[in-house]
C-alpha positions in Angstrom: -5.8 19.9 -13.1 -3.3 19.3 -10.5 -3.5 16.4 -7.9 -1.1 16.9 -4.8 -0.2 14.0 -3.0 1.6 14.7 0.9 2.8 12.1 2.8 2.8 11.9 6.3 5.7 11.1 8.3 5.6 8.2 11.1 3.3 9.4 14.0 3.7 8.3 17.7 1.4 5.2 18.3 -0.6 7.4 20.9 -3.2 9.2 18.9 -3.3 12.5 21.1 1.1 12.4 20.5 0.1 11.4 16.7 -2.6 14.3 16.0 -0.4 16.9 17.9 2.3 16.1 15.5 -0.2 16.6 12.7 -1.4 19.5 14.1 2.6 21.3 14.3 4.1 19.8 11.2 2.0 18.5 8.2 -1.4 20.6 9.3 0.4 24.0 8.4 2.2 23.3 5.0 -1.1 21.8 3.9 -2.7 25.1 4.7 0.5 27.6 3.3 0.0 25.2 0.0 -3.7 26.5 -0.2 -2.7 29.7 0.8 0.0 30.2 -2.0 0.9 27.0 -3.8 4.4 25.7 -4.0 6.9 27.6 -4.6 9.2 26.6 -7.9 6.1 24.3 -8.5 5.0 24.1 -12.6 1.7 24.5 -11.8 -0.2 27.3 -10.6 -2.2 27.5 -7.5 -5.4 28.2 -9.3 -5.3 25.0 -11.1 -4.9 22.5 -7.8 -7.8 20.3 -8.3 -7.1 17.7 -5.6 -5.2 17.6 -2.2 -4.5 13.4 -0.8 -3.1 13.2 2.3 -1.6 9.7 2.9 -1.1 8.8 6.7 0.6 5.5 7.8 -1.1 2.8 9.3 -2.7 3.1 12.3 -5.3 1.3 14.5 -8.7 2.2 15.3 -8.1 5.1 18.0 -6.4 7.5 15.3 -9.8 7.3 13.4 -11.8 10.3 14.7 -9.1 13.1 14.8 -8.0 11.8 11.3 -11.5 12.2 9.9 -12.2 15.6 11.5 -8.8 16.6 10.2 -9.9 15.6 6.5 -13.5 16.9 6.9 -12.1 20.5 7.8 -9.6 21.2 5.9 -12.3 20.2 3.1 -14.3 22.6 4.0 -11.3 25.4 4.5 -10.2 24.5 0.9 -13.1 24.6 -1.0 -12.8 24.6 -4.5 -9.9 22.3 -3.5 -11.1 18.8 -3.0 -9.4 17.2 0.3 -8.9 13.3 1.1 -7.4 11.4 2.8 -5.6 7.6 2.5 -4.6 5.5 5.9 -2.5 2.4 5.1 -2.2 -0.2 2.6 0.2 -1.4 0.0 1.5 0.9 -2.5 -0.4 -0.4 -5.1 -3.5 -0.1 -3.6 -2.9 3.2 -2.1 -2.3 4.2 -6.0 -5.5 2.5 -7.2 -7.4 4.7 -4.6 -5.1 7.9 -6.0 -6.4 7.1 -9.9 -10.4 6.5 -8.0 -10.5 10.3 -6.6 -8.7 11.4 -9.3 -11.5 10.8 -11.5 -14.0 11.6 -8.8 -14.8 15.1 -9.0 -17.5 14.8 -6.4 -15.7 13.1 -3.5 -13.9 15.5 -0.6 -13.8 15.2 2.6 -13.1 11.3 2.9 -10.4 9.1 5.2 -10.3 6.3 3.0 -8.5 3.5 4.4 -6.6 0.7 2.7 
């Protein structure tokens, strides 16, 4: 199975600025990968197990456009599990990586660190 990891680029501190930019960059490359995988990519589109999207740190107003962002492209994705990371180290945005990578059952989740 294939577990993509996309990073999100620095948002504007002003969550309404920060989801918009979502919304016009990252938001539709997430959906063209479901649509048709990557092209040049090894794997095929059919074996994508797991989608983690890691946004920066943020405070608590980015919350609730981040977790309806998550939450729906679940549901759009579907076999495709969907998550989400906000923040933390690098090592313990990894150790997060390896826990929904061997959590089958989990989509749909901002987990921050």
């Amino acid at each position: 199975m294939v577990h993509l990891q996309i990073a999100v680029p620095g948002l504007p501190d002003d969550p309404l600025d920060a989801a918009q930019d979502f919304y016009k960059s990252t938001l539709p490359t997430i959906r063209d990968i479901l649509a048709e995988g990557l092209p040049d990519a090894p794997w095929k589109l059919e074996d994508l197990d797991l989608i983690i999207i890691r946004f920066p740190h943020a405070d608590h107003a980015h919350l609730a456009w981040r977790i309806a962002v998550v939450q729906e492209l679940a549901r759009e994705a579907v076999p495709v599990r969907v998550n989400a990371i906000a923040g933390g180290s690098e090592t313990a945005a990894e150790e997060v990586v390896a826990l929904l990578s061997d959590a089958p059952g989990i989509t749909g989740q901002l987990l921050t660190v």
